[in-house]
C-alpha positions in Angstrom: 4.4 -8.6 21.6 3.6 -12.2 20.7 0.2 -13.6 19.3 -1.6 -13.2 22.5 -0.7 -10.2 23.0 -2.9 -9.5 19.8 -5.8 -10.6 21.9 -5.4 -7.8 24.6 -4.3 -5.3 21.8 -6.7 -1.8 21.7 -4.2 0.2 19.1 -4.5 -1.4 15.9 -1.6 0.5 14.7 0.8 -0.1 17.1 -0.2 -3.8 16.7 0.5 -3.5 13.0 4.0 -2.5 13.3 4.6 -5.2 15.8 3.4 -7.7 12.4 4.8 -5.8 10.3 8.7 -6.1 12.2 8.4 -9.8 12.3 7.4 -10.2 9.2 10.5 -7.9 8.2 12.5 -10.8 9.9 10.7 -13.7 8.1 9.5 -12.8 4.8 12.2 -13.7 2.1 11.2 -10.9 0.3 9.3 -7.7 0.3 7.1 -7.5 3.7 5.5 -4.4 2.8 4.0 -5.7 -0.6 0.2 -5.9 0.1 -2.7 -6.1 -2.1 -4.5 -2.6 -3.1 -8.1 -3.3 -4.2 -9.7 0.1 -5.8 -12.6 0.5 -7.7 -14.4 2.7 -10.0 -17.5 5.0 -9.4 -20.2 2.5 -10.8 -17.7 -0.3 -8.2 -16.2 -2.2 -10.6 -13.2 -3.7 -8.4 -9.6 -4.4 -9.6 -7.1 -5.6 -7.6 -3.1 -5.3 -7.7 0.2 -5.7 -5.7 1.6 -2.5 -4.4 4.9 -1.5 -1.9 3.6 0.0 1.8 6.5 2.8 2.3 5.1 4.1 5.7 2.7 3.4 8.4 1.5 5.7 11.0 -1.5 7.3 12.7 -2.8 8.9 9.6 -2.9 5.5 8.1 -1.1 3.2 5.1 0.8 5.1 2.3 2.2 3.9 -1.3 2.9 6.3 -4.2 1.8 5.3 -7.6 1.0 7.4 -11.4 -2.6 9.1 -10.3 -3.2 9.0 -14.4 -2.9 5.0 -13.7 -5.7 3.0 -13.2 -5.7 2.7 -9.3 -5.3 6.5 -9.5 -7.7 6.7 -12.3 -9.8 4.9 -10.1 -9.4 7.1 -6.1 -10.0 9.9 -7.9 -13.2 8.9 -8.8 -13.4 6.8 -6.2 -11.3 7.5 -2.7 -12.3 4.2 -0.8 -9.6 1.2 -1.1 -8.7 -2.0 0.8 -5.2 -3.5 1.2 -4.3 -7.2 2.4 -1.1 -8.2 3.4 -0.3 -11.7 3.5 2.6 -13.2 5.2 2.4 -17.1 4.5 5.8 -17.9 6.9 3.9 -16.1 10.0 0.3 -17.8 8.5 -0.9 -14.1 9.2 -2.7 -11.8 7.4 -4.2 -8.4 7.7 -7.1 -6.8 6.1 -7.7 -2.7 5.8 -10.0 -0.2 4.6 -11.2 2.9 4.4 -10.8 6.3 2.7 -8.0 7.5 0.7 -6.1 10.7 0.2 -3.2 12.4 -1.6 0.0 13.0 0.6 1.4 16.5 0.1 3.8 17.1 -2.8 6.7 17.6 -0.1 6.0 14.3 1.1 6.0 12.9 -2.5 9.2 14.9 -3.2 10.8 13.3 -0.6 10.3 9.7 -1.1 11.1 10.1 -4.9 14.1 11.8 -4.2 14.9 9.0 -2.4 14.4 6.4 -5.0 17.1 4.9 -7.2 17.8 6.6 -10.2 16.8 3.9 -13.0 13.2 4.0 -10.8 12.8 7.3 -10.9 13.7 7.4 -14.9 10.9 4.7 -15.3 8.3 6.8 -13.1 8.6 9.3 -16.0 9.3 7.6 -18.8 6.4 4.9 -17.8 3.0 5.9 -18.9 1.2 3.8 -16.7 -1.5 1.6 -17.6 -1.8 2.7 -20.9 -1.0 0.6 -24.0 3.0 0.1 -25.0 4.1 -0.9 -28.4 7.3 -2.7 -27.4 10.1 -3.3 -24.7 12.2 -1.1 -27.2 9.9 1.9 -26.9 9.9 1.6 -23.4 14.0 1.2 -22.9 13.9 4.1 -25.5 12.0 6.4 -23.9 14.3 6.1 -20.5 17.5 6.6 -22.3 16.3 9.6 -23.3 15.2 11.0 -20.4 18.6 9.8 -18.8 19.9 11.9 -21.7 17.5 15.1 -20.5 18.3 14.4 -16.5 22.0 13.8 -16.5 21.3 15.2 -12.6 18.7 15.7 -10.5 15.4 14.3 -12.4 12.2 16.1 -11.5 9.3 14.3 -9.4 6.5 14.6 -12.4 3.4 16.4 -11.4 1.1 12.8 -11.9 3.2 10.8 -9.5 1.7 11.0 -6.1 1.8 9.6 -2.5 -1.3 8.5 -0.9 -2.9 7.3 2.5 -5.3 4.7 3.4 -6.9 6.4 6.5 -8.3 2.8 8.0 -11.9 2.4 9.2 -11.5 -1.0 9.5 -8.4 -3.6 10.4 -8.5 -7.0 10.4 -5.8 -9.4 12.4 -5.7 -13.2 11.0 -4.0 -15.8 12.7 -3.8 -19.1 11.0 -4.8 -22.2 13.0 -4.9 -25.9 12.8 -8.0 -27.2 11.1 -8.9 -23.8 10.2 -10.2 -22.5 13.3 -8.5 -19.1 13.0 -8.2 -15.8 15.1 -10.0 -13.3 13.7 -9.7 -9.9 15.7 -11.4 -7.2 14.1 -10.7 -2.8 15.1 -13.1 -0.4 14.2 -12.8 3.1 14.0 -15.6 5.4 15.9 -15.6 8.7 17.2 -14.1 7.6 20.3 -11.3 5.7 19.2 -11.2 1.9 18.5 -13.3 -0.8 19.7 -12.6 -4.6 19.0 -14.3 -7.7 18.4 -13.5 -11.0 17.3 -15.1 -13.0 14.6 -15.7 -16.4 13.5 -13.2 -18.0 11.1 
């Protein structure tokens, strides 16, 4: 699928992956980084970098500490946008919606399959909150490598979650800023399209 087939596209999802391959052959480093913006209940917004792990029909899903601030934040608040940004394609796409938790077997399975040293700093890391030194940190992970000289358990705050999209945006860069703009929205019958002005 190239950039016109965008134009004909009516599965936003399946369009996605197609991006989301290319960009997997272009991006120096980490395609599936993307921008989570969450808020709070009041909708004061904060913004930050995550890792996209999966894609599907059920929507966009990244794992994180739910007594972080993002997760702080969903559970007060379960509506988030993500952009992803891939300067060498000049594309971009924009998502959101509602979120919700993945099941714990779903979380067990991707942290199982994490290295070791991450999964030591998903317990040892209490996210968000205030550290007193480096040291502490390092300190706190060697002895929990001490504690887990096996199999370390998935800890009961780290989660997996799933933008369910209501709305995705495809940008294509263009000379003199006269971009494509292709906009899905979800309804009860499905998708419907429409392009905006850059």
């Amino acid at each position: 699928m190239n950039e016109m087939d965008a134009e004909a596209a009516v599965d936003p999802i399946a369009l996605f992956r197609v991006w989301m391959k290319l960009a997997e052959e272009s991006e120096p480093n980490d395609p599936g980084a993307v921008a989570l913006a969450t808020a709070t209940r009041d909708g004061f917004p904060s913004v930050r970098m995550v890792l996209m792990k999966q894609v599907d029909q059920r929507g966009f899903s990244f794992y994180t500490n739910a007594e972080s601030q993002k997760g702080l934040e969903l559970a007060e608040n379960p509506r988030a946008a993500m952009c992803f940004h891939w300067k060498s394609l000049r594309r971009q796409v924009r998502i959101s919606g509602k979120v919700s938790e993945l099941s714990a077997a779903e979380a067990d399975d991707y942290f199982r399959s994490r290295s070791r040293l991450s999964q030591l700093g998903a317990v040892g890391s209490q996210q968000s909150r205030v550290l007193a030194s480096r040291e502490l940190l390092m300190a706190r992970v060697k002895e929990l490598e001490e504690k887990f000289p096996e199999e370390i358990p998935r800890p009961g705050y780290w989660r997996g979650y799933v933008l369910r999209p209501e709305r995705i945006e495809f940008w294509i860069g263009r000379e003199g800023r006269l971009h494509d703009r292709i906009l899905f929205l979800r309804s009860d019958e499905g998708w419907c399209r429409e392009w905006l002005f850059p």
